[in-house]
N, C-alpha and C positions, 0 to 999 in steps of 0.2 A: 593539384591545380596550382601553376604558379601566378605566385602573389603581385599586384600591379606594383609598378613603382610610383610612388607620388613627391613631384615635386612644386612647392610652393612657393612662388614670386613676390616679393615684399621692397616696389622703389621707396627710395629712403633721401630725404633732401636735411639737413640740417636736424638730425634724429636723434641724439646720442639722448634726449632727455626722456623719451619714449623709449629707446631701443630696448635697454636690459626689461623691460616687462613683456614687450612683443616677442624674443626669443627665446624667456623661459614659457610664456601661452605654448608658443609652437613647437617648442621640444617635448613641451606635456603631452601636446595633441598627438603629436610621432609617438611617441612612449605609448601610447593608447593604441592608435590606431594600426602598430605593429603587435602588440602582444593580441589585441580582440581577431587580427589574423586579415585585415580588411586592404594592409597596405603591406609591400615588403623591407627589410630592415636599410635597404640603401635609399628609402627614400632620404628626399633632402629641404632645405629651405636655403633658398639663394634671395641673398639681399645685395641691390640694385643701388651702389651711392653715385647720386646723379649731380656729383661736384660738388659735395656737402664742404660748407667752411668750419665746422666744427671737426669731433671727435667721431664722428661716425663710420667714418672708415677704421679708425683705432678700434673700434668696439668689434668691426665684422671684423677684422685678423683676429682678433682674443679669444672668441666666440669658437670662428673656424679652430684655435688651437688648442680647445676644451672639448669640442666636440666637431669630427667629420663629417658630418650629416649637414653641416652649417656652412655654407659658401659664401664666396663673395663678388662680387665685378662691380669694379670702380671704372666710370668713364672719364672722361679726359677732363668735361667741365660739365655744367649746366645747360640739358639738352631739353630740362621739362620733363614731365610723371610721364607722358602718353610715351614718348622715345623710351624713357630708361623702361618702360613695364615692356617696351620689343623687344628690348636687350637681354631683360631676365628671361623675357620667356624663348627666344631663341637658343639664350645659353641652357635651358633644362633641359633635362635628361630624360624624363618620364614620362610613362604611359599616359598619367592622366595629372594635368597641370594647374595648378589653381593660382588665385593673383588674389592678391588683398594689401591695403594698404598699410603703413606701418603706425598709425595712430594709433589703432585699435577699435577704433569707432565702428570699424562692421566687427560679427559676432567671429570670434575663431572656432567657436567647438563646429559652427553652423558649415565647415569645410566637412566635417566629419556625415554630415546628411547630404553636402556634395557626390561624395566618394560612395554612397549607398546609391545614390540615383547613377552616377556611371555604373557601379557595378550590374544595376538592371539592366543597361544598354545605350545610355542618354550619354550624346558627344558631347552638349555643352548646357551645362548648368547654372542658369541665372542665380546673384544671390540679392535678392530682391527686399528693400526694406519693409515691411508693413507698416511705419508711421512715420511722421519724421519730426516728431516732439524736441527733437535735440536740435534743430534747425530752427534759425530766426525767424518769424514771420516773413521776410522780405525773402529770404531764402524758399521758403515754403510754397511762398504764393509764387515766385518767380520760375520756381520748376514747376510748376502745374501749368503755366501759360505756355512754358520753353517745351514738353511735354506735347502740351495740344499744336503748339503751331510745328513741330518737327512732323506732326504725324499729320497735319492736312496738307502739309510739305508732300507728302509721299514717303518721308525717311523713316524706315522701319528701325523703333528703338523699342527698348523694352520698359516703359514707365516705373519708376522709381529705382533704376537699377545703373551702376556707375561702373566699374572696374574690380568688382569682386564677383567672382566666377572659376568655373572651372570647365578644362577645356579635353577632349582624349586627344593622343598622339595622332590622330589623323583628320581633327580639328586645326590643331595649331599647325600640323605640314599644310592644309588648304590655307590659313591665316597669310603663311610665307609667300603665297604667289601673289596677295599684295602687297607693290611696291612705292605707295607713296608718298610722300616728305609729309606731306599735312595729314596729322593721323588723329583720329578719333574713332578709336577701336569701339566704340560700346554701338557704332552705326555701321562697322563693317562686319562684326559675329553673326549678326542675322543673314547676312547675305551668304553665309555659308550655306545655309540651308540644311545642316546636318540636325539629326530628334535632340530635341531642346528640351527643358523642364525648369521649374523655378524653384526655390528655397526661399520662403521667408524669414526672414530673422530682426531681431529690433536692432536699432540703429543706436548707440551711448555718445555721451560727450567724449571729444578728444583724451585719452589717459593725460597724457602730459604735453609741454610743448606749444608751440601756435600753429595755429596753420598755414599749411604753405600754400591756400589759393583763394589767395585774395580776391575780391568783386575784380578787378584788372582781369586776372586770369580765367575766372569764370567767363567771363563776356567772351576771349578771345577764343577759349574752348566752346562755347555756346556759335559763336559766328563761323566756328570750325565747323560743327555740325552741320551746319545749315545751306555752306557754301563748296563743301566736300561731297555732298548727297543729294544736292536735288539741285536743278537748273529750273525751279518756280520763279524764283525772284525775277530772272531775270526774263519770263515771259508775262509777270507781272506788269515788267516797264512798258512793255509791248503795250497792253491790256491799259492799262493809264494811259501812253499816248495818244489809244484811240479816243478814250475818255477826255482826255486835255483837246484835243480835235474836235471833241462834241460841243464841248462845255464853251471852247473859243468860238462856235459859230453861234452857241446863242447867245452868248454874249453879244455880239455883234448884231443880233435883233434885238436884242435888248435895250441896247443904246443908240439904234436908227429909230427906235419904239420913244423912246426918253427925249430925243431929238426932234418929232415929228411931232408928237403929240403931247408934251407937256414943255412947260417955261420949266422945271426943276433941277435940269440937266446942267451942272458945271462945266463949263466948255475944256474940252480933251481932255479933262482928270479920269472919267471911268473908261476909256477909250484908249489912255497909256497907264497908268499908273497900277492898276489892278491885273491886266496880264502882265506887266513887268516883274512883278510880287510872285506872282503865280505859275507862270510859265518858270521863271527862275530857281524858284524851290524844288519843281520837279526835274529839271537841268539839275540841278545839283545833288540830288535825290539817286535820279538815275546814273548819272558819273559816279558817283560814290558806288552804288551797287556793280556796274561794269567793274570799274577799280579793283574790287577786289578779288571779282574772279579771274582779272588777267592778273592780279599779283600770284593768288592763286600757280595758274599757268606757268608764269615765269620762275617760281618758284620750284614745279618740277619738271621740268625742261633744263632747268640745269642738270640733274641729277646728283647730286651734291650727297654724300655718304650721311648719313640721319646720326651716328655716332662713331667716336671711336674707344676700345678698352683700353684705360691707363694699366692697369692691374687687375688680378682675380687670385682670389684663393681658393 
């Protein structure tokens, strides 16, 4: 029976302080999972430097010259995790492909219960936290609401589950026939449609390092999701207009009501000053929401290349 190939995806932005513990884990995990006979010996691990200003690129040539199985693709600059983790996984080789990030925070050995659930027959393997103790409360409480409102959205996501996974070679070939600039892979895997299964594993503090996503980029990732997969919002506006249309005509019995029958009524204050307020807010509410799906639009209407490679070893 010949042995799959496994290769591992790992972007890397500013990592060299985390890096030498993430490539000995992963050369442990290879050492393992080729002598127990589960993967074969050319699998690899390709790390993804997505314009890191450090040493991180210095680390993946050293690595690659210690050991072959250890690759590398530098892109040109700073494209963001979601571009550089296309990049890696375009660039791999293997039957069955897994992605994790280079912190360490999701489990490594937890690739290795990946690779037993493809072997059963499973194209793509969630790896799914069971707690998230290592996360701030704000962070905690803020993906449980980002969570429920994705999924009354309609956007099929996998709750508690971020960019660690594993995908087989005819998963990631269906991956490639999407082609869109604004990418939020963890809402487009479900749409594949291919036998899915999940791995739990516990989530740890970062080994080393800061992290590279900051509340800024969580939000613009979060607003990705939401405006990349579902066209609710914007029949939301719809759904308010009518409501702003209801609420303006009783108002307007309101204050023929206040007019007619009581001395209380301040002359033209509730008559302009509270739909001015009101009306306004949701103008501007709604503008904002259009806004961004034609940025959206105009964004892939260019078709503008998502990276380019400086280098690869």
């Amino acid at each position: 029976m010949t042995r799959s190939r496994l290769s591992i995806v790992v972007p890397c932005y500013d990592e060299e302080d985390v890096l030498p513990e993430t490539q000995r884990r992963l050369r442990t995990l290879l050492d393992r999972l080729t002598s127990s006979g589960k993967i074969s010996a050319d699998s690899q691990v390709i790390f993804v430097d997505d314009g890191s200003r450090d040493r991180t690129w210095e680390l993946i040539r050293q690595y690659h010259d210690e050991d072959l199985r250890i690759r590398g693709v530098k892109l040109s600059g700073n494209r963001g995790h979601q571009t550089a983790l296309i990049a890696g996984l375009y660039a791999a080789e293997g039957d069955a492909v897994a992605s994790i990030d280079a912190d360490l925070q999701d489990d490594v050995d937890a690739i290795e219960a990946m690779i037993d659930a493809y072997l059963t027959g499973f194209d793509v393997v969630y790896g799914v936290r069971n707690q998230r103790t290592s996360d701030t409360l704000f962070k905690r409480s803020s993906a449980v609401w980002y969570y429920r409102m994705l999924s009354m959205l309609g956007v099929s996501v996998v709750h508690n589950h971020a960019d660690f996974r594993l995908l087989s070679r005819r998963a990631l070939d269906a991956l490639k026939s999407y082609s869109e600039v604004n990418l939020f892979i963890r809402g487009i895997i479900p749409l594949l449609g291919f036998r899915s299964t999940i791995v739990y594993y516990e989530r740890t503090e970062r080994f080393a390092g800061e992290s590279k996503y900051p509340l800024r980029k969580m939000l613009a990732l979060g607003l990705n999701g939401v405006t990349s997969f579902s066209a609710a919002p914007l029949r939301l506006i719809a759904l308010l207009g009518i409501f702003v249309s209801i609420f303006s005509a009783g108002m307007v019995l309101w204050v023929l009501w206040i007019k007619l029958s009581t001395s209380r009524g301040l002359p033209g204050w509730a008559s302009s000053v509270i739909p001015i307020y009101f009306l306004g807010g949701i103008q501007l509410l709604s503008i904002g929401v259009l806004g961004e799906y034609v940025s959206k639009l105009y964004i892939e209407t260019k078709r503008r290349p998502r990276y380019f490679i400086d280098d690869s070893v």
